[in-house]
C-alpha positions in Angstrom: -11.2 2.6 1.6 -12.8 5.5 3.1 -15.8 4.4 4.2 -14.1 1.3 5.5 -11.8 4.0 6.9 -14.4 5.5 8.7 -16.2 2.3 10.7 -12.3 1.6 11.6 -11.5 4.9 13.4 -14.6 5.0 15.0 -13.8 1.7 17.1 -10.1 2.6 17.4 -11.4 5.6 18.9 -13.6 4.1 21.3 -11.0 1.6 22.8 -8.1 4.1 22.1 -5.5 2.7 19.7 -5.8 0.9 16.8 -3.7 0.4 13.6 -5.1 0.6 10.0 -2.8 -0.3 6.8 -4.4 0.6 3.5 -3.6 -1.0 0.3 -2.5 1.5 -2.7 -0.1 0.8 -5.4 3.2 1.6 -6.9 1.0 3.5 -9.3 0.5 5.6 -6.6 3.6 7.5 -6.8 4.7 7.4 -10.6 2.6 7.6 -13.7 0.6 4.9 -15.6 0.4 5.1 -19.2 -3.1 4.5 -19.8 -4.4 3.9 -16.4 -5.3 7.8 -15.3 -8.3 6.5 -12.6 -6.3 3.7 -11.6 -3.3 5.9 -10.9 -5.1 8.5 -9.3 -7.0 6.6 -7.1 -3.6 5.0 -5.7 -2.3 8.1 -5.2 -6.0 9.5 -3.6 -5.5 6.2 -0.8 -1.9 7.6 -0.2 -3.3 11.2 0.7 -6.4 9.7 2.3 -3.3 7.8 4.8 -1.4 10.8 5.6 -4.1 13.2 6.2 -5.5 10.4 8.5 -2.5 9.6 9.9 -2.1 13.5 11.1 -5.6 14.0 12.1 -5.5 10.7 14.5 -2.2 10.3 15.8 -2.5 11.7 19.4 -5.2 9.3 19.7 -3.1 6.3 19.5 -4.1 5.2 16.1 -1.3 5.0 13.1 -2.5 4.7 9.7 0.1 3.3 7.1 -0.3 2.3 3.5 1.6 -0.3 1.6 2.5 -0.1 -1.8 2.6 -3.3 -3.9 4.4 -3.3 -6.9 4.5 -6.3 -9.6 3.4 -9.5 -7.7 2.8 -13.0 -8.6 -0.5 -13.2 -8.9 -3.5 -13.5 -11.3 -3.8 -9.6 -11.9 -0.5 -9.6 -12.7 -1.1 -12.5 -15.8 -4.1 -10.1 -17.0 -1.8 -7.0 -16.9 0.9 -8.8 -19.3 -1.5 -10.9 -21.6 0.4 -14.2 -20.1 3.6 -12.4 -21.2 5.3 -12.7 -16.9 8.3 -12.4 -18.7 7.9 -8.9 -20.0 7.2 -7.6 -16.2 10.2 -9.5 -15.0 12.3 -7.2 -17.1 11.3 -4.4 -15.8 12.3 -5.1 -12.2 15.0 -3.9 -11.2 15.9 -7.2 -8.6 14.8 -9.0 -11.7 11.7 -11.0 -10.0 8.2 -10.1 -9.4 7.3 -10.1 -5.4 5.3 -13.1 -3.9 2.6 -11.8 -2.4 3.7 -13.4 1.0 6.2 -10.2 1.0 3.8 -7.8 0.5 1.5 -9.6 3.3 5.3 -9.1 5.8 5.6 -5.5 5.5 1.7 -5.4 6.2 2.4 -7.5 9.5 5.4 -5.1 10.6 3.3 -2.3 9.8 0.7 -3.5 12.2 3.2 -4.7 15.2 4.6 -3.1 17.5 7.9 -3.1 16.0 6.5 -0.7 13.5 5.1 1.5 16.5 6.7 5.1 15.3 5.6 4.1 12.0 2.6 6.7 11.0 1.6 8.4 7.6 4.3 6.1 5.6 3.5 5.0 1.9 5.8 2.0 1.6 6.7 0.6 -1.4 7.0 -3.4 -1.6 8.1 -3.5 -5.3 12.1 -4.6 -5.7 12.9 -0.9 -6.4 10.4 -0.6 -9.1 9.2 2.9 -8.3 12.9 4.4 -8.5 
């Protein structure tokens, strides 16, 4: 993320705006048992956005993060051991997310209609992280 991070605001830079949405986790604002480096790596991409976010804003250039929680996906069979069910009840809306959500918040993140939106860690995860 941060050398990406870094070839990104260089260009924004150069043609003055630019909008960068960086992918961390709902493990990046509550604990995981047994996932220490995963966890703290989410919440390193979350500091990594805000501190960006500050240092580039009155250049025209928000920096966002999105925070996907349970999804449909094949990560999400390896995490249970095939047991979807198991992750289900733990939702609090009582589904996993499709990962066509996660890839909406991303989109109004990016558009203009998200255009005051800097520094946010948003959490796409059916209430999850509560």
């Amino acid at each position: 993320t941060f050398v990406c991070m870094k070839h990104e605001l260089a260009q924004m830079v150069r043609q003055g705006s630019g909008v960068i949405v960086n992918t961390s986790s709902g493990a990046g604002v509550r604990g995981v048992a047994g996932g220490a480096s995963y966890a703290a790596s989410k919440h390193a991409i979350i500091g990594l956005t805000k501190s960006a976010a500050l240092d580039y804003a009155k250049q025209n250039i928000r920096v966002n993060a999105v925070l996907p929680g349970n999804i449909e996906t094949p990560m999400m069979d390896r995490f249970t051991g095939g047991d979807i069910q198991k992750a289900i009840d733990l939702e609090p809306v009582g589904r996993l997310g499709k990962p066509e959500e996660i890839a909406n918040a991303v989109l109004w993140m990016s558009a203009d209609l998200g255009a005051f939106v800097t520094g946010a860690a948003i959490s796409v995860d059916g209430g999850w992280s509560l």
